[in-house]
Each structure stands twice: as C-alpha cells, then as structure tokens.
C-alpha positions as CSV (number, residue, x, y, z in Angstrom):
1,X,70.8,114.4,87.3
2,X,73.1,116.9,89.2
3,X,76.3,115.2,88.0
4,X,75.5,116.0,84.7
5,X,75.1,119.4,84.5
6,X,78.8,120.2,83.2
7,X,78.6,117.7,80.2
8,X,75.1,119.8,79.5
9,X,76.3,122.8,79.4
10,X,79.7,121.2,77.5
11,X,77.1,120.7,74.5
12,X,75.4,124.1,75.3
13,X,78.5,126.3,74.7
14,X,79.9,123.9,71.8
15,X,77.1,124.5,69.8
16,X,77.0,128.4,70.3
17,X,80.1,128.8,69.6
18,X,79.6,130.2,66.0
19,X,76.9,132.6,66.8
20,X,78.8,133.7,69.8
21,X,81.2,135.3,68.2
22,X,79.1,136.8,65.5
23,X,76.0,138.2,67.5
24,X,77.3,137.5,71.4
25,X,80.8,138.9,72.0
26,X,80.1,142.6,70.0
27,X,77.6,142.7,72.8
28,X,79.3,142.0,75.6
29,X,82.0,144.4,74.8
30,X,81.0,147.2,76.9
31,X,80.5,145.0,79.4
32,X,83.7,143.2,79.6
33,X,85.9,146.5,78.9
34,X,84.7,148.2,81.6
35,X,85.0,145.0,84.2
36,X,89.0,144.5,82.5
37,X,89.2,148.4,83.3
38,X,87.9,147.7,87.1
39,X,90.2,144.8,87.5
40,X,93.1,147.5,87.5
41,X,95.9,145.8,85.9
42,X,99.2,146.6,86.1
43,X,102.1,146.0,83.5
44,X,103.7,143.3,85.3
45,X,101.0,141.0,86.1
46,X,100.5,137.6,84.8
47,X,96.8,137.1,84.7
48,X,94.6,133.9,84.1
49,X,91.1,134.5,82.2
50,X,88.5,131.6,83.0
51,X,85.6,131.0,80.6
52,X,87.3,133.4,78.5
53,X,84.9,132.4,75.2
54,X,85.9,133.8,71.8
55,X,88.5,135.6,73.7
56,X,87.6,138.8,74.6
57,X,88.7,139.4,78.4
58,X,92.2,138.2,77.0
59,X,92.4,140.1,74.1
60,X,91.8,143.9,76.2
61,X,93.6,142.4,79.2
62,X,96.9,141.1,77.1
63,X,98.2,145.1,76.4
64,X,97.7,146.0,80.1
65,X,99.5,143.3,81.3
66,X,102.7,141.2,80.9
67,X,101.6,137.7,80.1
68,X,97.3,136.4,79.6
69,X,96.8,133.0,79.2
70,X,92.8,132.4,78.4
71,X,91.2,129.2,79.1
72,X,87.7,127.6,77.8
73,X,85.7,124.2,78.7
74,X,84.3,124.4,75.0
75,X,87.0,123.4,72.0
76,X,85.1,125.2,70.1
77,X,85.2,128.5,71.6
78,X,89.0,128.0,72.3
79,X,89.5,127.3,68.3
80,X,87.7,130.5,67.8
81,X,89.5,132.2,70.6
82,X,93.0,131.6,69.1
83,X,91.7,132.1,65.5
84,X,90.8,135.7,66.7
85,X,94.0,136.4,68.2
86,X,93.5,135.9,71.8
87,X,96.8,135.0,73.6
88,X,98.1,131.4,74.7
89,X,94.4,129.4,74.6
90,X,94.3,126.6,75.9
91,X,91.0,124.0,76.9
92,X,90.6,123.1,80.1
93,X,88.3,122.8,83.1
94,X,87.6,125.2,86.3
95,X,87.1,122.2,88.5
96,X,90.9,121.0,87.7
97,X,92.9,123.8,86.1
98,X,96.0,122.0,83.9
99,X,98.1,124.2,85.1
100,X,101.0,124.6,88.1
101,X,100.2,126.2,91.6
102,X,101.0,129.9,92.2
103,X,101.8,130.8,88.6
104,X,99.3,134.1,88.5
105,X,98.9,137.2,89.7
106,X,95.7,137.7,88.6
107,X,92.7,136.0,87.5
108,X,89.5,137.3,85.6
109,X,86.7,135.2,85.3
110,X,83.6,136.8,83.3
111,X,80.3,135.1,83.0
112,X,82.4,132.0,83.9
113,X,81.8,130.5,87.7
114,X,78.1,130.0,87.0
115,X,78.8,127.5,84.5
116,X,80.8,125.8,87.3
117,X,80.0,124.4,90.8
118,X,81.6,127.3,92.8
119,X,83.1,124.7,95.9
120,X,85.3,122.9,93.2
121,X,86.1,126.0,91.0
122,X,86.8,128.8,93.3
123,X,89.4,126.7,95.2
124,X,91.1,126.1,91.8
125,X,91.0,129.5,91.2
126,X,92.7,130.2,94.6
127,X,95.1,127.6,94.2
128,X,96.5,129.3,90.6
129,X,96.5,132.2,92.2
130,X,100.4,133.6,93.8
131,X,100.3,134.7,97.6
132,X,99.1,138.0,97.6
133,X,97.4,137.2,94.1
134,X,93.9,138.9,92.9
135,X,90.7,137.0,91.5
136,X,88.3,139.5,89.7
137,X,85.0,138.2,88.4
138,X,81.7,139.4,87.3
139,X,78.7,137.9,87.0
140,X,74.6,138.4,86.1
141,X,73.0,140.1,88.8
142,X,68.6,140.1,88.4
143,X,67.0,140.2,84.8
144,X,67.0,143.9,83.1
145,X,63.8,145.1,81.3
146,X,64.6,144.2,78.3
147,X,65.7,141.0,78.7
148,X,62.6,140.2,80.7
149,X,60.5,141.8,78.0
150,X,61.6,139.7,75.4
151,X,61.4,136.1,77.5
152,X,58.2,137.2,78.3
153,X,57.2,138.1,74.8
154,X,58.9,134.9,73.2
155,X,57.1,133.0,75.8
156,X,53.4,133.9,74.6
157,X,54.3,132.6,71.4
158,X,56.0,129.3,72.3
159,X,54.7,126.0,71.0
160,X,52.4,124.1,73.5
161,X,53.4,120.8,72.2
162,X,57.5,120.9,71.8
163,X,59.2,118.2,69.5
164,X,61.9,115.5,71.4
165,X,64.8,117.9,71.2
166,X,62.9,121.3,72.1
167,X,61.4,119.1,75.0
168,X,65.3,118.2,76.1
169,X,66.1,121.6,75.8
170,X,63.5,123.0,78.0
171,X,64.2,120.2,80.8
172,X,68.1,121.2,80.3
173,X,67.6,125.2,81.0
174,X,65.8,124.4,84.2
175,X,67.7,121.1,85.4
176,X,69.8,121.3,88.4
177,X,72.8,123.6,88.6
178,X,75.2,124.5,91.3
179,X,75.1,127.9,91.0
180,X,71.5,128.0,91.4
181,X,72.0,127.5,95.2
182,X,73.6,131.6,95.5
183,X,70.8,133.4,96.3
184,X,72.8,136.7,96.7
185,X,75.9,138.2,96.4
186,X,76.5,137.7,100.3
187,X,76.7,134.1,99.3
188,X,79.2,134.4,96.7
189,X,81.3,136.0,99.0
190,X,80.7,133.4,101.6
191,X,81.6,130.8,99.0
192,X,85.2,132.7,98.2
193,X,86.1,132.9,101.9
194,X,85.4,129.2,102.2
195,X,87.9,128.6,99.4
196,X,90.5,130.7,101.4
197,X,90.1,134.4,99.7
198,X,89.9,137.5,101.8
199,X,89.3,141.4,101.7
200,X,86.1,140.0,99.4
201,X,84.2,143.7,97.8
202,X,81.3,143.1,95.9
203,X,79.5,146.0,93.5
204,X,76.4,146.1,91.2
205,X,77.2,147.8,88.0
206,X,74.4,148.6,85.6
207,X,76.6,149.5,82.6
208,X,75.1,150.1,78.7
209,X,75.3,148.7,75.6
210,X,73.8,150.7,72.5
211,X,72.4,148.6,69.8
212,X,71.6,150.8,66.4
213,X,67.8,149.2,66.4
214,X,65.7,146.8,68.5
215,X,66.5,144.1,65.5
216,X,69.9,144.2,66.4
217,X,69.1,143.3,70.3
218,X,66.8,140.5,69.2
219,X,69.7,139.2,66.6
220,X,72.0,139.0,70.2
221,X,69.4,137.4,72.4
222,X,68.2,134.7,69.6
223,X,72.2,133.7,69.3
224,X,72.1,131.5,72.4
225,X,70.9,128.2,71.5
226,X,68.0,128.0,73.8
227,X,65.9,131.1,72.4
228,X,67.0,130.3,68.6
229,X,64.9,126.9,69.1
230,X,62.3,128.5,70.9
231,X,62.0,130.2,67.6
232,X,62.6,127.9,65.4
233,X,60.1,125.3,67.1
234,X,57.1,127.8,65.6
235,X,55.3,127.9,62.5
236,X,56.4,129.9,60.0
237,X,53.1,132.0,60.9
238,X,53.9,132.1,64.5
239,X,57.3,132.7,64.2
240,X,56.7,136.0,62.2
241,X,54.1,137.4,64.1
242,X,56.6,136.7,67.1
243,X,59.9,138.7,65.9
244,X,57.0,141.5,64.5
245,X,56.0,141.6,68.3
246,X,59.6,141.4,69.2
247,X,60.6,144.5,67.3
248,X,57.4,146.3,68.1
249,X,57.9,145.8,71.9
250,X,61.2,146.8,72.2
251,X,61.3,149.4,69.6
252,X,58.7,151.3,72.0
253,X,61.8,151.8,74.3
254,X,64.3,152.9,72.2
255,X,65.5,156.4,72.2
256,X,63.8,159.0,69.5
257,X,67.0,158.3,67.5
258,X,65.8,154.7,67.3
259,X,68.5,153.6,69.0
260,X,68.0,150.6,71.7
261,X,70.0,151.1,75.2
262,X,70.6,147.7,77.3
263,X,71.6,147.9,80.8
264,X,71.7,144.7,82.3
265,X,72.7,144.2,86.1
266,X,76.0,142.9,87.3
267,X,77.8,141.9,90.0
268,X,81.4,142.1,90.3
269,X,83.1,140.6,92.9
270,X,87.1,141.3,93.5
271,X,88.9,139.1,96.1
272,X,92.6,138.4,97.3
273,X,94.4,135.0,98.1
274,X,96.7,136.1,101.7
275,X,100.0,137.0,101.4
C-alpha cells in the first residue's frame, strides 16, 4: 500500500541502525565530506541536517558553522547519533519538521529525501529555511560497477523458495515509493521549484572511497538489512560459495595493491528559498 511506505522504511532504518554505524558511516565518509565541503558553509550559519543517521553531516558541519541541529525519523539512529557526539539530535519527521518557521540558514539533507515523499518534505524543508536561506542535498544517481556487480552476483545465489520474512522483505524493497516517480534530476528540480525554491544547480559527482580489500566492500554492502538476509536465507553451502564468489569478483578489480576503489554516482542538488 503507498501509505505505508514511511512506517516500512521506519522498521528498515531501526533495524540497521547498529551496523550502520559500524560498517555504513566509515563508508560514506568520503562521500559526505566532500558534499559538507560543497555546501560552502560559512561561520555564522545555522544549518539543519535531515536524515542525518549516526550523525555524520552534523558532526563535519558543526566546526564550520555556528549552530547544527541533526534530525532522524529512526530513534535508533538519533540515540547513536547523540552517543557519538553529533550536536542537538533530535527525532523527527521530514513531512512535519517540530521545529519553528525561518529558524535556518542552511539545510543539508544527504541520502535523506528519498526516504520521504518529495511534495510533503521539500516544502518543509523550504518552510525551515530563513528568506534568502540555502537547501543542499545529495542523492544516489545510477548504480556504479561495483555495486551492480555484487547485486548481480548475490542474486545468482539467492534462494528460490524464500521463508515468510525474506518473502516480506523482497515485496518491501520493491513496494511503492514516492521517490520512485523522479526519473532524473530535471525532476528533482522541478519538484523544488514547486515547493517555492529557486536558482536550483544540479551536478553529478563520482567521488571515491578506498576500501583496504574487496572483504571490506562486501562487509559495507551486507550491513543493510536487505542483503544481510539475502545472505543469511542460504545454506551454509551456498552462502560460502557466495561471499567466495563475492571476494573473487571484486577482488579482480582492485588495484595491484589490492586495494578496492568505489566510485558511486551522485547527484547534488543546491537550491535557495527567495529573499
């Protein structure tokens, strides 16, 4: 059912909470440095980070700026968030921000609006936002190599016949969601307009992450809940002949040293409410 897409993905990001932190945020690092970088801060701003997870926007924006507050539909991940140190977290949810009109100068949203639907949560975005105020967001642009190589090599090892949760899973990754309906970055743009935004620039970054090994890029990609009971679904046969195929696969791209370089595709999209 559309209208339940938000308590889906509620339970989605409650339950990855733990590995999030661990596997997840180390990396998305590179990733969210160098969109906080491109957001171009300034020491006075107060700035607003949506989705913010275990923190990490927050925690690189807070010494650029003059005041972060970072907000998180999961509990879980705001716990986490405050237990490592991110500033004022808070729970809360894009489609009705608990907070005042016009109280930020800037707000980051990474990895966030597409677990939203964009009509309800870009307006609340604008409406936190002062006169004059900036919205800076990035989000996944198409599937990278790698990431398509190891769907596609997890996928020729997944059980035929899934079990009642694995089977509620699958239905859930491929139910109805909102953001499904951008089918590029024009629309996006079109979307922010319609909330009231202007001076809308768009750009496709590919920027890297280095992981030490293939095992290390696998150890990220099995955190989210979905893959890990992909995994886990398989007999104990299965299963290690999978992550053996895994390692093998990617291992053939790494670099003589062994090392494993990830560039995924994003798009980052910066945008201004009118003066």
């Amino acid at each position: 059912m559309r209208a339940d897409f938000r308590g889906r993905l509620l339970a989605y990001f409650e339950e990855a909470a733990e590995s999030y932190a661990a596997y997840i945020e180390p990396a998305f690092f590179p990733l969210v440095e160098s969109f906080v970088d491109a957001a171009g801060l300034r020491p006075g701003d107060a700035v607003l980070d949506l989705g913010t997870g275990t923190g990490l926007a927050a925690r690189i924006a807070a010494p650029r700026c003059r005041f972060v507050a970072a907000m998180d539909f999961s509990h879980r991940m705001a716990v986490i968030a405050a237990g490592r140190s991110a500033p004022h977290v808070f729970q809360g949810d894009m489609h009705c921000l608990p907070l005042r009109s016009a109280a930020f100068d800037v707000v980051l949203a990474v990895l966030a609006f597409n677990s939203t639907d964009p009509a309800r949560s870009m307006p609340e975005a604008y409406r936190a936002l002062r006169p004059g105020g900036r919205l800076a967001m990035q989000e996944w642009g198409t599937s990278d190599e790698l990431s398509v190589l190891l769907d596609d090599t997890l996928a020729e090892y997944a059980v035929e016949d899934p079990g009642p949760d694995l089977a509620a899973r699958r239905e859930a990754r491929f139910a109805y969601h909102p953001w499904d309906e951008f089918e590029t970055s024009t629309d996006i743009a079109d979307e922010l307009e319609a909330a009231g935004f202007e001076h809308v620039e768009i750009d496709v970054v590919t920027p890297e992450v280095v992981f030490e090994e293939a095992a290390d890029f696998i150890r990220y990609k099995l955190a989210w809940p979905f893959r890990r009971a992909e995994v886990e679904a398989m007999p104990a046969e299965v299963r290690a002949l999978c992550l053996s195929d895994l390692d093998e696969n990617l291992s053939a791209l790494a670099l003589p040293s062994g090392k494993l370089v990830w560039q995924p595709n994003l798009v980052r999209v910066f945008a201004q409410k009118p003066r």
